[in-house]
C-alpha positions as CSV (number, residue, x, y, z in Angstrom):
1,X,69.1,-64.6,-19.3
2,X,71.3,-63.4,-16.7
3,X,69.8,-61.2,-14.0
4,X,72.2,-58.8,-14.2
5,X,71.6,-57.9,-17.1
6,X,68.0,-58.6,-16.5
7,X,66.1,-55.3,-14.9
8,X,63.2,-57.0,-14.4
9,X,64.7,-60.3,-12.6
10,X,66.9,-58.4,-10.7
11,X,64.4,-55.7,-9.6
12,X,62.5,-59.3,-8.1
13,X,65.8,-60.8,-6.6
14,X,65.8,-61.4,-3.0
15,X,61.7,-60.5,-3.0
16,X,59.2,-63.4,-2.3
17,X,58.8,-64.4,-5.5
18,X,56.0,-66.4,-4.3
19,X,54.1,-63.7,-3.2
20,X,53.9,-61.9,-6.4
21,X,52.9,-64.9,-7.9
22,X,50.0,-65.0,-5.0
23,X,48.9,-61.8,-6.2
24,X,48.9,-61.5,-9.9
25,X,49.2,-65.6,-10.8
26,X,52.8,-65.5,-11.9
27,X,56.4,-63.6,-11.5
28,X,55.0,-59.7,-12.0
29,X,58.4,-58.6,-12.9
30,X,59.1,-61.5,-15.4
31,X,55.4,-60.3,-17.1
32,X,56.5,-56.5,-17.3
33,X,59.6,-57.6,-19.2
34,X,57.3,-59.3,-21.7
35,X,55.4,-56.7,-22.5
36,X,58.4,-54.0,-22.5
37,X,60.1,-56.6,-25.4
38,X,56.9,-56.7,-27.0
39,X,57.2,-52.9,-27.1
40,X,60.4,-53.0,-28.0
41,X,59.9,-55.5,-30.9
42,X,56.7,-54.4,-33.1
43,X,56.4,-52.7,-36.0
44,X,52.9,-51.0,-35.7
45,X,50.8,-51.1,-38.8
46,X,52.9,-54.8,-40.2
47,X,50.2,-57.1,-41.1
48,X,47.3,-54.5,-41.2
49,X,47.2,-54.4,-44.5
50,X,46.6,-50.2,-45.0
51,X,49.0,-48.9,-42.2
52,X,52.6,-47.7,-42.8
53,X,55.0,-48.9,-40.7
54,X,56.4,-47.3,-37.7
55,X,59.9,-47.8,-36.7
56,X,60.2,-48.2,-33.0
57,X,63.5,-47.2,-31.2
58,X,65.2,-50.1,-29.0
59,X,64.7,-48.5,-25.5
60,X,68.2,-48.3,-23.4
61,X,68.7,-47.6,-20.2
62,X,72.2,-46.4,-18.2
63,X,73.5,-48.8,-16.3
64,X,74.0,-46.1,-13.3
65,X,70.3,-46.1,-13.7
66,X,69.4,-49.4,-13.4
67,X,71.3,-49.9,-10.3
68,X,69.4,-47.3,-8.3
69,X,66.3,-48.8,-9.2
70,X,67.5,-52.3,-8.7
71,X,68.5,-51.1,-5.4
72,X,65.3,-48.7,-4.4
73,X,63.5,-51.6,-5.3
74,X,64.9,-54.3,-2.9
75,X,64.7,-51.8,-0.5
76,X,60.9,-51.5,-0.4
77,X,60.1,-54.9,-1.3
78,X,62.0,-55.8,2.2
79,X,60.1,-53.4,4.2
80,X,56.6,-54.0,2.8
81,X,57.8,-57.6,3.6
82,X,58.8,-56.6,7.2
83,X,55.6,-54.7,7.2
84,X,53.3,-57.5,6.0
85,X,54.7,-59.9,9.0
86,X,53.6,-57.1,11.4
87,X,50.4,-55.8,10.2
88,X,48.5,-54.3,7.3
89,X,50.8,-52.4,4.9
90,X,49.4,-48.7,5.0
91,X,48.0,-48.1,1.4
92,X,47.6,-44.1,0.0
93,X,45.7,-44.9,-3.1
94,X,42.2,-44.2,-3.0
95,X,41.5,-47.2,-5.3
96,X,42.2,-49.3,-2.0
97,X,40.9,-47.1,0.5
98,X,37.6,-49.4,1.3
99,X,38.0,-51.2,4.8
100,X,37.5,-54.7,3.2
101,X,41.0,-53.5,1.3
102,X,42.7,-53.0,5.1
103,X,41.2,-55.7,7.1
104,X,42.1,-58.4,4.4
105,X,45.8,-59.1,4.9
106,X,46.0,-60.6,1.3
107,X,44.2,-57.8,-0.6
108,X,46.2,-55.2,1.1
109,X,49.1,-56.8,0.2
110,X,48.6,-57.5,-3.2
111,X,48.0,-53.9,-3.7
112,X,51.2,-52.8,-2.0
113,X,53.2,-55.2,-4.0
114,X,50.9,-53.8,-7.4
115,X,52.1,-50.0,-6.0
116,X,55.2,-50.5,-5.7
117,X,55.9,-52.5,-9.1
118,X,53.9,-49.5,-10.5
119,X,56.5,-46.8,-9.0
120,X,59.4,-48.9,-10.1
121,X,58.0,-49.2,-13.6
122,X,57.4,-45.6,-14.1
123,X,60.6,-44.6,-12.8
124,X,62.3,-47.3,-15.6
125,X,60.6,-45.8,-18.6
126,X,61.7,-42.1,-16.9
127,X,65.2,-44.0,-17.3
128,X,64.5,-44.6,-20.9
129,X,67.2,-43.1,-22.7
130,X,67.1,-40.8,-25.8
131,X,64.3,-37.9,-26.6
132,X,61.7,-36.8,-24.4
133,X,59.3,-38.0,-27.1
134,X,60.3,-41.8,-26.9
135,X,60.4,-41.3,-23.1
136,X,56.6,-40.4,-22.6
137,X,55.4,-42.7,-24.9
138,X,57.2,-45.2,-23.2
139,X,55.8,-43.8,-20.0
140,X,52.0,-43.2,-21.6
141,X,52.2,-47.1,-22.3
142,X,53.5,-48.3,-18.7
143,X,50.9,-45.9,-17.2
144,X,48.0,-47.5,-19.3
145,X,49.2,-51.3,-18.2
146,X,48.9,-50.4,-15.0
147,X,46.0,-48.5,-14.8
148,X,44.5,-51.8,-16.5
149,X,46.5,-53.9,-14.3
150,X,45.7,-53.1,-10.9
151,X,44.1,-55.4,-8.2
152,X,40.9,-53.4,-8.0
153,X,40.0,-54.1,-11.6
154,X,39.6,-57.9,-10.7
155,X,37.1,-59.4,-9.0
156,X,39.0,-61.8,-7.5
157,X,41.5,-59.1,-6.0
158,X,39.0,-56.6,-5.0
159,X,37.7,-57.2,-1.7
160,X,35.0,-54.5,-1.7
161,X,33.2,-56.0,-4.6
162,X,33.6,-59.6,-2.9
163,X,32.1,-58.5,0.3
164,X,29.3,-56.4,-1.5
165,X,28.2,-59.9,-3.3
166,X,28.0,-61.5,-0.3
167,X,25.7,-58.9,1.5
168,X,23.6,-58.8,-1.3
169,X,23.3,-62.0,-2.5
170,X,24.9,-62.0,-5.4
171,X,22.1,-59.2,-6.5
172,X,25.3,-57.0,-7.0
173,X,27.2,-59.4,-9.4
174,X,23.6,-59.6,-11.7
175,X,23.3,-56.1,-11.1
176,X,27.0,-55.4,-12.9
177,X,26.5,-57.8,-15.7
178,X,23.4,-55.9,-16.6
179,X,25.2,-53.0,-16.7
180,X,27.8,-54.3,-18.6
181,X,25.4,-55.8,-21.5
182,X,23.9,-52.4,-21.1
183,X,27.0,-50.8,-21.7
184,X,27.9,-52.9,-24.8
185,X,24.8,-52.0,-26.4
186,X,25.4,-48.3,-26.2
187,X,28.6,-48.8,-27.2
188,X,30.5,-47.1,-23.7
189,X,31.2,-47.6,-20.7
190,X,28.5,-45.5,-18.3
191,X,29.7,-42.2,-16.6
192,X,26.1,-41.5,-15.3
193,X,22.9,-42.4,-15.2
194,X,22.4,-41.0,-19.0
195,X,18.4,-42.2,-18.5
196,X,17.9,-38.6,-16.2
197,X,19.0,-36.5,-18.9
198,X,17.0,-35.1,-22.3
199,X,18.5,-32.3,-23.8
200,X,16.1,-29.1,-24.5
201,X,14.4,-30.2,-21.2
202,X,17.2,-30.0,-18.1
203,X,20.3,-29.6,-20.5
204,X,20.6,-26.8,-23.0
205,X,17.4,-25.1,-21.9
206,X,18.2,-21.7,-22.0
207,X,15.4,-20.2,-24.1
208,X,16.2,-19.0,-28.0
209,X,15.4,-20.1,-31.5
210,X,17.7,-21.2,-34.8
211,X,17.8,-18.6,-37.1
212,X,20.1,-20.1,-39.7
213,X,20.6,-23.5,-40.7
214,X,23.2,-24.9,-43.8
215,X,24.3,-28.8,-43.6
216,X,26.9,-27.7,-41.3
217,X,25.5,-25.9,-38.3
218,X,22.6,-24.2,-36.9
219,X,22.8,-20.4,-35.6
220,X,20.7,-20.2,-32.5
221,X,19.8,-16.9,-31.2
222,X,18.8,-15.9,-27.2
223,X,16.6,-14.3,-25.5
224,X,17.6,-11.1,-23.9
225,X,17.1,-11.3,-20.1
226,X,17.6,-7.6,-19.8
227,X,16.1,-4.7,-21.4
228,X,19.4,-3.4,-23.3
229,X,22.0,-5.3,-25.0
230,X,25.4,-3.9,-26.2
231,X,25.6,-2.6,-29.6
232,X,28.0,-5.3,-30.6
233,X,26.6,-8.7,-30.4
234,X,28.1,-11.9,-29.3
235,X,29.1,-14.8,-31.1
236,X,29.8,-18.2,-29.7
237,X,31.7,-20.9,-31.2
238,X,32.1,-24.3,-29.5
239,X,34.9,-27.0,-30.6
240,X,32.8,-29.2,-33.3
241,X,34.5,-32.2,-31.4
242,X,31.8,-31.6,-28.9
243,X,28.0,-30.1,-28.7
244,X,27.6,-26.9,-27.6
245,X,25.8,-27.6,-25.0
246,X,28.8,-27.8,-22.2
247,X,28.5,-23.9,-22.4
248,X,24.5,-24.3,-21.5
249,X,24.2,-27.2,-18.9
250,X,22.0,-25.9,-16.2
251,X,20.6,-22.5,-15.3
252,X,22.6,-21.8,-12.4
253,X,25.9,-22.9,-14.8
254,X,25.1,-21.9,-18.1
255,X,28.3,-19.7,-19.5
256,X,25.3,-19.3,-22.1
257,X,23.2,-17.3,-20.1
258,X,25.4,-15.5,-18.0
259,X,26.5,-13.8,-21.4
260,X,23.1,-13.0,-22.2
261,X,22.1,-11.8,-18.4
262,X,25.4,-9.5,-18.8
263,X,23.4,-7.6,-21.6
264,X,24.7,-9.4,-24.5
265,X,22.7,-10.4,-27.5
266,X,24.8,-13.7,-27.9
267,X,24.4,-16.4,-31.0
268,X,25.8,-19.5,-30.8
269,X,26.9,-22.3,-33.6
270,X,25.1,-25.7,-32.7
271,X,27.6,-28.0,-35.3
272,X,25.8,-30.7,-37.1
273,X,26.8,-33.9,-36.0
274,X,28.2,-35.4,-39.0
275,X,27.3,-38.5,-41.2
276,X,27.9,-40.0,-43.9
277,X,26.8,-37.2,-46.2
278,X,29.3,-34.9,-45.2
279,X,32.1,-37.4,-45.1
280,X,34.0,-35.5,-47.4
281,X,33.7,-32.2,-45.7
282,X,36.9,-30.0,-45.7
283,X,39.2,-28.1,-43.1
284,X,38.1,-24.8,-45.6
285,X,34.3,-26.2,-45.7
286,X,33.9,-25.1,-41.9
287,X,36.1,-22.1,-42.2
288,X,34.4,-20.6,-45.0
289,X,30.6,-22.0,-44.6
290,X,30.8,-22.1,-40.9
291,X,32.7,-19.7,-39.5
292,X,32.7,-16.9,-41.3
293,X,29.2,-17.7,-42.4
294,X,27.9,-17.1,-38.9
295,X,30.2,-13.9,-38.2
296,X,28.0,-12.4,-41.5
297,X,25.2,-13.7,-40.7
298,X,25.6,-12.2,-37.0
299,X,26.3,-9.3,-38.5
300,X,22.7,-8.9,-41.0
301,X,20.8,-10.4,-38.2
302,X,22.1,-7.6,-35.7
303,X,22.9,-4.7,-38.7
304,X,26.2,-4.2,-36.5
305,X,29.0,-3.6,-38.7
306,X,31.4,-5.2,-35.8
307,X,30.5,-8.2,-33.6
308,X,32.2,-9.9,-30.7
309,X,33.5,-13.9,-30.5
310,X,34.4,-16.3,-28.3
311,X,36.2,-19.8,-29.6
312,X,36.2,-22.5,-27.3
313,X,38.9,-25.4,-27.6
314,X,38.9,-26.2,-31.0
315,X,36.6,-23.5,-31.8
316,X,38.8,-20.9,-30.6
317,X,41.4,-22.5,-33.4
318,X,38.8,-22.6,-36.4
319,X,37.7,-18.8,-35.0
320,X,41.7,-17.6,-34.9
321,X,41.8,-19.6,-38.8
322,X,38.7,-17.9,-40.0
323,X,39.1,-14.0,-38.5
324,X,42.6,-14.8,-40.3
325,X,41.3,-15.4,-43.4
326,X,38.9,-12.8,-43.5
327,X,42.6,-10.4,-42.4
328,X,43.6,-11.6,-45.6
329,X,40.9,-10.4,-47.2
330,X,41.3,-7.2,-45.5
331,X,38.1,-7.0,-43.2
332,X,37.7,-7.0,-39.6
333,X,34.7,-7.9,-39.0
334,X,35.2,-8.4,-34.9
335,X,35.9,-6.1,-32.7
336,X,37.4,-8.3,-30.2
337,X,38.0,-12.5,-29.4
338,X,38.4,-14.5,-26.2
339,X,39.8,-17.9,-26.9
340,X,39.1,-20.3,-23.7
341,X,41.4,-23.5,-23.4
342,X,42.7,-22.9,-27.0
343,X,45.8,-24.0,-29.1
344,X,47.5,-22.0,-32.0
345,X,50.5,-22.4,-31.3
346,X,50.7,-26.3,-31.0
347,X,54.2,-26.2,-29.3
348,X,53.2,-27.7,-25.9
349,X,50.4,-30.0,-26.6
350,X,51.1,-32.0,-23.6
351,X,50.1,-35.6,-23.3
352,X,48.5,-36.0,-26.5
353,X,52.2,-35.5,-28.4
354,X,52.3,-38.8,-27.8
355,X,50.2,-40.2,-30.3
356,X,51.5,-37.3,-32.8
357,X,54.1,-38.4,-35.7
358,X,54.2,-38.6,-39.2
359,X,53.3,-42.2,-39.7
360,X,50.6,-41.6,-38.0
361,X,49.4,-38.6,-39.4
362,X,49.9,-40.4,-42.9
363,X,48.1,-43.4,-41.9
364,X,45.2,-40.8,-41.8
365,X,45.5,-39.0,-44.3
366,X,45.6,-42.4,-46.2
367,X,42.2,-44.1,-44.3
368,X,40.4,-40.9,-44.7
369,X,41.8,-37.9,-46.1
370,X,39.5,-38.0,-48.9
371,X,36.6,-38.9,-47.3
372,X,35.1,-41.1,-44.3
373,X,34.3,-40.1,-40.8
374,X,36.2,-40.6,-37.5
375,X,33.9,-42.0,-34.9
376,X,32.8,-39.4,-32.2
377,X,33.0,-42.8,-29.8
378,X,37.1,-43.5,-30.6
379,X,37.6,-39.8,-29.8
380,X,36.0,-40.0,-26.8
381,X,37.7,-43.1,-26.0
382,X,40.9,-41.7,-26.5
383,X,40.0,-38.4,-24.4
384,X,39.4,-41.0,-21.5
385,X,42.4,-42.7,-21.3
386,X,44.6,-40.2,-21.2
387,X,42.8,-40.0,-17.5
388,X,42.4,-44.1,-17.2
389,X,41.8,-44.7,-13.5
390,X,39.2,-41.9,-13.0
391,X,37.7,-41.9,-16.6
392,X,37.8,-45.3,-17.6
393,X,38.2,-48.4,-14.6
394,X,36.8,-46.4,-12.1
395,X,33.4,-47.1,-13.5
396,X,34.3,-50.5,-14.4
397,X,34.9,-51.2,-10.8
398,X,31.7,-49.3,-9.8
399,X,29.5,-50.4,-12.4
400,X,30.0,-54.2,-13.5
401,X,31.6,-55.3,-10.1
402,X,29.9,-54.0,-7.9
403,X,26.7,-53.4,-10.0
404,X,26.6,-49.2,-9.0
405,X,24.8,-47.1,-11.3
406,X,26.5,-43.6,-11.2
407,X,24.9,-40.9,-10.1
408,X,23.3,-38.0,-12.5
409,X,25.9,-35.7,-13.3
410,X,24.9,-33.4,-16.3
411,X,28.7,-32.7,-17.3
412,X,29.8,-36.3,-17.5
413,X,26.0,-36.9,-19.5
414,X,27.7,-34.3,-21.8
415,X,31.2,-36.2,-22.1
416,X,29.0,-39.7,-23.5
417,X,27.2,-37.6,-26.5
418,X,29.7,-37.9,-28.7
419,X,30.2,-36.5,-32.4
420,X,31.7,-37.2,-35.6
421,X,34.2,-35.8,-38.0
422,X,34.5,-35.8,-41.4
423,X,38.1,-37.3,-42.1
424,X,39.3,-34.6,-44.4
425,X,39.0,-31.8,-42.1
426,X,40.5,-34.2,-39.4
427,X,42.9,-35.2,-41.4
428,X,43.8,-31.4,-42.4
429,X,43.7,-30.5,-39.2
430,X,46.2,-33.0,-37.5
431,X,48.8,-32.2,-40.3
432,X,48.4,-28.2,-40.1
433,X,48.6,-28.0,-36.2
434,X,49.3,-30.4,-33.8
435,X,52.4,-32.1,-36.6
436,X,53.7,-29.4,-38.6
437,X,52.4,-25.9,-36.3
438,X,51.7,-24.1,-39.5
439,X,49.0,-22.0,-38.2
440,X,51.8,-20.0,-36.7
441,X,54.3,-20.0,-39.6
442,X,53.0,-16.5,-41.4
443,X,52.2,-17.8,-45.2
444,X,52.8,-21.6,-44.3
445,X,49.4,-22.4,-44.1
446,X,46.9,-22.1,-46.9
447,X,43.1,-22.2,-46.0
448,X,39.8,-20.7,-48.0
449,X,42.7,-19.9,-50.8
450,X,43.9,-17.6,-48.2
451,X,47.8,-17.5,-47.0
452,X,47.4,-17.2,-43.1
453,X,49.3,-14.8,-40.9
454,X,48.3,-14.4,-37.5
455,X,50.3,-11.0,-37.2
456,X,47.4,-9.2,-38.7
457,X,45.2,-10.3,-36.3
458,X,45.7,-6.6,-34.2
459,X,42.6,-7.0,-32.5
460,X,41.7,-7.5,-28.5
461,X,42.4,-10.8,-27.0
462,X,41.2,-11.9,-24.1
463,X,42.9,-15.7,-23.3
464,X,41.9,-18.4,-20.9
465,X,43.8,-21.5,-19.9
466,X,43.1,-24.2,-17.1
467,X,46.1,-24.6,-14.5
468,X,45.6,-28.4,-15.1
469,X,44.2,-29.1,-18.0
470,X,45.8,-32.2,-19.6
471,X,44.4,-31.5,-23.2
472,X,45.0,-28.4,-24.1
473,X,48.2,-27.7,-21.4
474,X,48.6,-24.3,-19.3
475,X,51.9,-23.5,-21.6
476,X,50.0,-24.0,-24.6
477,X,47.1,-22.0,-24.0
478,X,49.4,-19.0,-22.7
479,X,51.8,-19.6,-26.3
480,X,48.7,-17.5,-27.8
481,X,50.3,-14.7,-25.8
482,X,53.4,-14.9,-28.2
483,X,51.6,-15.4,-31.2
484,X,48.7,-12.6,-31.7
485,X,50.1,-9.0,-32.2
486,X,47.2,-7.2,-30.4
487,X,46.3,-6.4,-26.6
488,X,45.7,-9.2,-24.8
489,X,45.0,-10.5,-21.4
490,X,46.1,-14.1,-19.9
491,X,43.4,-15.4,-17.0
492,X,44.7,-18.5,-16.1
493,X,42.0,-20.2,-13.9
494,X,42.3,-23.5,-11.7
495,X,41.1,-27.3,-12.4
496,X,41.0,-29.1,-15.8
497,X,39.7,-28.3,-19.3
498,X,35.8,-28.5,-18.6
499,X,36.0,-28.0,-14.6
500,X,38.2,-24.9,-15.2
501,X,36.1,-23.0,-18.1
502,X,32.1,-23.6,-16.2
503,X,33.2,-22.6,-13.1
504,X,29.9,-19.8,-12.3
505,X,30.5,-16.7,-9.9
506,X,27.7,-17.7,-7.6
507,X,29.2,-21.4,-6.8
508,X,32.4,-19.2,-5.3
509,X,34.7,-22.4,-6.0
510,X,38.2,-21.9,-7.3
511,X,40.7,-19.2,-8.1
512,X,42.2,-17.6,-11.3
513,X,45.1,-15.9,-11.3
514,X,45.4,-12.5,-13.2
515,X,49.0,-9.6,-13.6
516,X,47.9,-6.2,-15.0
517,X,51.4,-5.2,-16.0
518,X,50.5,-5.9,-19.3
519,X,53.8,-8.1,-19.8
520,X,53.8,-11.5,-21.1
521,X,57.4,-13.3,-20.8
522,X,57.8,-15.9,-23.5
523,X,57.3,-18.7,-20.0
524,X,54.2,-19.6,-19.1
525,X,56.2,-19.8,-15.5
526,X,57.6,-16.6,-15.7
527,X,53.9,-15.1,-16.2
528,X,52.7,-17.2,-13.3
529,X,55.8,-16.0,-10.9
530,X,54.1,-12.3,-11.5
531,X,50.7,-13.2,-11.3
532,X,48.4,-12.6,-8.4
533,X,45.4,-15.3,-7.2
534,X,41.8,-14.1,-6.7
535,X,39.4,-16.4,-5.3
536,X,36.5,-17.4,-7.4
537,X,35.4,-17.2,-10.9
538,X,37.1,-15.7,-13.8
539,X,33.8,-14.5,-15.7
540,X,33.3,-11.4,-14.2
541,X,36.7,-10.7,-14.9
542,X,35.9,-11.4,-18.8
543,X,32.4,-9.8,-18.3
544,X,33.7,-6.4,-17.6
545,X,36.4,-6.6,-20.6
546,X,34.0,-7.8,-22.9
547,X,31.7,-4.8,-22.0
548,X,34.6,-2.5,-22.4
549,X,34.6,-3.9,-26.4
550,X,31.2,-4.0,-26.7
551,X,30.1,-0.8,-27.5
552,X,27.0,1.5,-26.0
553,X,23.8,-0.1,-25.0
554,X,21.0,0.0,-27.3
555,X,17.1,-1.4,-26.8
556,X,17.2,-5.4,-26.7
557,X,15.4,-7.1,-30.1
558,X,11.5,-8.2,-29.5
559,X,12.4,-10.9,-32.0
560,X,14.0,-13.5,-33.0
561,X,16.3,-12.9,-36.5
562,X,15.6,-10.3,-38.9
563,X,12.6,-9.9,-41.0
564,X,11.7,-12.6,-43.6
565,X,15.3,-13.6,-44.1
566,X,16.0,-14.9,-40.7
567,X,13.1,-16.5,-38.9
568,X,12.8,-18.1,-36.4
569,X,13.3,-21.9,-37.4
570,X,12.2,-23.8,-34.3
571,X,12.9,-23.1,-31.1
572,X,16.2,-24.1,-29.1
573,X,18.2,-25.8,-28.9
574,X,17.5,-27.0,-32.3
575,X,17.7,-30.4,-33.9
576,X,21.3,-30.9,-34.7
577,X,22.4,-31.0,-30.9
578,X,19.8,-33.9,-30.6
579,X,21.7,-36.1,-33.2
580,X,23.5,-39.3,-31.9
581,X,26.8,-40.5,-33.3
């Protein structure tokens, strides 16, 4: 093959080829090209024997293009050379910030050269040309390879872990392969030390009692902490992707029991986490036995002929499906909703578009569409590695070569307890919203034998979004703005999907950004041009506009449900957060 035409050879031209071949065992740009004609070339799903096959576009690239990089490339190759002969090239990336990584001329320069191939390859598959679509898949896949591919990954790259050996004896290296068969056996890899954790006795510990159970969820009621509670009471509903526990960590950041310690008499869904017995469980199954199940059962528990709901993530989508079903039905059975980090509108769904065609979306509708579950450990997987250095080899380095156990951290102890979901309503739901948007399209979507239409929804809105959350993106968390009728306010707060949304007043870490013009451009950028930064938490913010919905205060309950028809069950949080995948 002729180097010119070539990007790969060319980019290595001139560059000690040598070197790379020191580093990573042979030509690093000759191995990129490999696996970008391997790209190029497959046909995902041939030989599988139950997959359709996808047709993959043969990536081009301008010429103009190519030269720059060509040329950039050389560039820096020459100088980190120059720089080698002289001293230690000066590395930025934290995954080579150790010492060992600077005082070992070899190591520091195997990570320069794994840098700069990294920048160079990212900037091709920007180069990639044709739609936006092909170019971040192209760029998803290039950032995964080298996420997987760095120096650090290796024992026999990583300095750090070959120096910790040697102090220890090698106790480090038996120390990480214990880990590792640990690992195996629980089938993922270790966030935390999951042994400090139990939930009911320092997770989810707020106290309360279930008082309603079907085969889909329990409905857990709380204490009051306060001698009144608002007329209206207040209904939780976490994404069923997750437990519910996220909103009830600890005491001092428990979303849970701020609610309740603002006066609220607050219920919450606990989802079952599903097995084989509700493997045919519908989209329409949790709308109608789930969601509007616990907005009447709210409602005869408390005798309040209006309640108040929050939807987080996906719960905020199955919340905005279900209070649009009952619109269709012509009740209104909430007063007003807060969505946090939720999608309707599934226009910007950021990073995970990539994995988001038809094909695909066939595929599984044909594994399990009509029954089956989808493993709450391949979610979680996939969650991870769209975050691949700090979710995934970060503790591959810590924990297997250099034998670390991480420390207890009750939100990343959340993260590992994964759950299942049946394959029909998963199924259901990748076609409806994140392929074909239809929960937006007034009539398109059908659910509970309901046509949906969002512009009936003319109720209060309050809407959250995380400035950098990479699964549920600012833009579309703020296209909720465009898509309910009613009177809304946008809070955007800092951080990332979890970080963002348990962020406590009393910890005084953060921002959130608020306009009270009551305008909402169509651009999430335009908002954010007119919007003004207050330091802290965004709850008390939402406090005082729930409270405003919420109707007079009233005596708070001595008990738990409602006469003989809702008892208490057992105490919280109940048995169905305790169930493992």
């Amino acid at each position: 093959m002729n180097p010119s035409n070539n990007p790969w050879q060319a980019m290595s031209a001139g560059f000690p080829e040598s070197m790379v071949g020191a580093a990573f065992g042979q030509g690093f740009a000759e191995t990129w090209m490999k696996a970008f004609q391997h790209f190029q070339n497959m046909d995902l799903g041939k030989g599988a024997g139950e997959a359709p096959s996808i047709d993959v576009p043969q990536l081009k690239f301008s010429p103009e293009a190519l030269a720059k990089l060509q040329q950039d490339y050389v560039a820096e190759a020459a100088q980190l050379w120059n720089q080698t002969l002289q001293a230690n090239p000066p590395l930025k990336d934290k995954r080579f910030a150790g010492e060992a990584w600077a005082s070992n001329p070899l190591a520091s320069f195997t990570a320069a050269v794994y840098l700069l191939n990294a920048r160079t390859l990212l900037a091709m598959a920007d180069a990639v040309e044709g739609d936006a679509k092909a170019r971040n898949r192209v760029r998803f896949a290039v950032e995964q390879w080298m996420a997987a591919a760095a120096p650090s990954n290796f024992l026999a790259f990583n300095p750090d872990a070959q120096r910790l050996a040697i102090d220890t004896h090698g106790a480090s290296l038996a120390k990480g392969v214990a880990n590792m068969l640990q690992d195996m056996k629980q089938g993922h890899v270790s966030m935390t030390d999951e042994s400090v954790f139990q939930v009911g006795k320092n997770v989810a510990t707020t106290e309360g009692a279930v008082v309603f159970e079907n085969d889909l969820f329990q409905l857990i009621e709380y204490k009051p902490l306060t001698d009144k509670v608002h007329e209206k009471p207040f209904l939780l509903v976490p994404p069923c992707i997750n437990k519910f526990y996220i909103l009830d960590l600890q005491p001092t950041n428990s979303f849970i029991r701020y609610a309740v310690s603002q006066g609220m008499r607050t219920f919450v869904v606990s989802w079952r986490n599903p097995d084989e017995s509700l493997a045919t469980a519908t989209w329409d199954d949790y709308i109608e036995r789930a969601i509007i199940q616990a907005i009447r059962t709210v409602q005869d528990i408390s005798g309040a002929r209006q309640i108040n709901a929050l939807g987080f993530c996906v719960g905020g989508t199955m919340l905005t499906t279900g209070l649009a079903v009952l619109a269709a039905r012509g009740e209104k059975p909430v007063s007003a909703a807060t969505l946090l980090t939720t999608l309707i509108d599934f226009t910007d769904t950021g990073i995970l578009d990539v994995f988001i065609d038809e094909q695909m979306v066939r595929y599984r509708e044909m594994q399990m569409g009509k029954g089956g579950l989808m493993k709450g450990q391949d979610m979680a997987s996939t969650f991870s590695f769209l975050r691949p250095n700090d979710l995934v080899w970060n503790y591959v380095v810590g924990n297997y070569l250099k034998g670390e156990t991480p420390p207890p951290f009750d939100l990343l102890y959340w993260n590992s307890d994964s759950t299942n979901l049946p394959g029909p309503f998963y199924a259901w739901y990748l076609r409806n919203t994140y392929l074909e948007n239809n929960l937006v399209k007034p009539g398109k979507a059908t659910v509970c034998g309901e046509k949906i239409d969002l512009r009936k929804l003319d109720i209060p809105f309050y809407l959250y979004g995380s400035r950098e959350d990479h699964i549920v993106p600012i833009g579309g968390a703020y296209g909720s703005t465009q898509a309910l009728p009613g009177k809304k306010r946008f809070v955007m707060g800092s951080s990332g999907h979890i970080a963002g949304v348990i962020n406590p007043p009393a910890a005084r870490k953060r921002s959130h950004w608020r306009r009270d013009d009551g305008k909402f451009p169509k651009d999430v950028n335009d908002w954010i041009a007119g919007a003004t930064e207050h330091p802290g938490s965004w709850w008390d913010d939402w406090a005082d506009w729930l409270k405003s919905h919420a109707g007079k205060q009233i005596a708070a309950p001595k008990t738990y449900g409602r006469g003989t028809a809702y008892r208490a069950i057992e105490p919280a949080p109940g048995r169905y957060v305790k169930v493992k995948a």
